[in-house]
C-alpha positions as CSV (number, residue, x, y, z in Angstrom):
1,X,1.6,6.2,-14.4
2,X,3.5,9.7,-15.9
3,X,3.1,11.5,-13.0
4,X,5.3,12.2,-10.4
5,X,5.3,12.6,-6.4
6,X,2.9,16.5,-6.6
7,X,0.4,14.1,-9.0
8,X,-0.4,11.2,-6.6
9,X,-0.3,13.2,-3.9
10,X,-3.1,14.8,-5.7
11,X,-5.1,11.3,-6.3
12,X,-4.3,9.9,-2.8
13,X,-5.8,13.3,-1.2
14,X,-8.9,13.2,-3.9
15,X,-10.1,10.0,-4.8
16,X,-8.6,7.9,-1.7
17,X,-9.3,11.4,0.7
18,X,-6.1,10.8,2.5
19,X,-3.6,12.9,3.6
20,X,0.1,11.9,1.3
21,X,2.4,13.7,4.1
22,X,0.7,11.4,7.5
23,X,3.5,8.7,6.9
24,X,1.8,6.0,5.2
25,X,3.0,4.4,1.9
26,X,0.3,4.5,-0.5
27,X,1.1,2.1,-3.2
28,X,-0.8,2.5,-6.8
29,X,-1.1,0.4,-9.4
30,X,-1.8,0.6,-13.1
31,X,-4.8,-0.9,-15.0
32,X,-2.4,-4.2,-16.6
33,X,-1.1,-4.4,-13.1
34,X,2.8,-4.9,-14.6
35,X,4.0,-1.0,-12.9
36,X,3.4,-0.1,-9.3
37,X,4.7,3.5,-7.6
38,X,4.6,4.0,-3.9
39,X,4.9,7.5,-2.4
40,X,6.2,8.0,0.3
41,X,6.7,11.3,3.0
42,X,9.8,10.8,5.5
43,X,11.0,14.4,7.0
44,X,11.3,17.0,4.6
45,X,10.2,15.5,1.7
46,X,8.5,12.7,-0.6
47,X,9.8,9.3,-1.8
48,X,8.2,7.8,-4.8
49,X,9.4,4.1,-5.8
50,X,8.6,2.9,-9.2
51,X,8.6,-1.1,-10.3
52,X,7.8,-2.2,-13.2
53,X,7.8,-6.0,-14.3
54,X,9.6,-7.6,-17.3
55,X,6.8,-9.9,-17.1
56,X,3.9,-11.2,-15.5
57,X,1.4,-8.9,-13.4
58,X,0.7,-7.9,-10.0
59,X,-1.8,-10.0,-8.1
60,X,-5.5,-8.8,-7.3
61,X,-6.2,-7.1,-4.3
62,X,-9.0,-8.7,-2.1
63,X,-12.5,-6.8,-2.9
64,X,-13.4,-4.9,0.0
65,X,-15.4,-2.7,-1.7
66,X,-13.4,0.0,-1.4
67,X,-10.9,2.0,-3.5
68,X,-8.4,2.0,-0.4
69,X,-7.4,-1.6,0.9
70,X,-4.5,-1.6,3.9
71,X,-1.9,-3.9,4.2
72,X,0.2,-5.0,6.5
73,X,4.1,-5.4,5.8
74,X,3.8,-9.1,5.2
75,X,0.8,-8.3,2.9
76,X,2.9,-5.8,1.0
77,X,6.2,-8.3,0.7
78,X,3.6,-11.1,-0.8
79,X,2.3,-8.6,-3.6
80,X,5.8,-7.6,-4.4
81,X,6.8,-11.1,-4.5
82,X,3.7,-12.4,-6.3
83,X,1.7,-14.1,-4.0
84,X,-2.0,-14.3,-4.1
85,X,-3.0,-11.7,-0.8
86,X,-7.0,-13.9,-2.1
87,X,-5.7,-16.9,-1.6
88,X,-3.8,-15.7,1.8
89,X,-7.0,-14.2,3.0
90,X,-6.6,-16.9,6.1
91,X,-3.8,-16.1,8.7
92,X,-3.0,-18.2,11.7
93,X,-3.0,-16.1,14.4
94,X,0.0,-14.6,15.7
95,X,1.3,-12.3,18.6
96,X,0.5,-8.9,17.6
97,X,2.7,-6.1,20.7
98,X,0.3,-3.6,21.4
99,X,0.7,-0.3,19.0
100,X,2.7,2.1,21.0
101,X,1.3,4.9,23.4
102,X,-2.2,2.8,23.9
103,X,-3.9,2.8,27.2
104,X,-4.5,0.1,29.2
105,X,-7.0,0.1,32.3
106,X,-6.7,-1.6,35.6
């Protein structure tokens, strides 16, 4: 967790073989899951928050058996806040607007 926005640019490009600057937020956590960074490229540069708790721990991501997991803003807001995303794994289903510039056939 010493480096900075140039050295997990270099991890999330290598080990999650993404590209840092596409406009995703790429959030990492550390081993005792108590400090979390999330970088961050809006425009001409790269934002990288840093959190670190006074106490307790981040919750466990569900195993997909992946290195990379996507969440969803809701998903995100629950790990910040310290809800289980395992114990969320079921969602009632919701109205989801179509992402924009998709196709539609007649």
């Amino acid at each position: 967790m010493r480096k900075g926005s140039d050295g997990h640019s270099v991890i999330v490009r290598e080990r999650f073989g993404a590209d840092p600057a596409d406009g995703s937020l790429f959030v990492l956590v550390n081993r005792a899951r108590n400090r979390m960074k999330m970088l961050h490229f809006e425009g001409k540069g790269f934002w990288l928050y840093y959190r670190v708790l006074e106490a307790g721990m981040f919750e466990e991501l569900p195993d997909t058996g992946s290195a990379v997991v996507r969440l969803d803003a809701t998903q995100l807001w629950m790990l910040l806040n310290g809800v289980s995303l395992v114990a969320a794994q079921k969602r009632r289903k919701r109205y989801m607007h179509p992402a924009a510039g998709a196709s539609t056939s007649s």
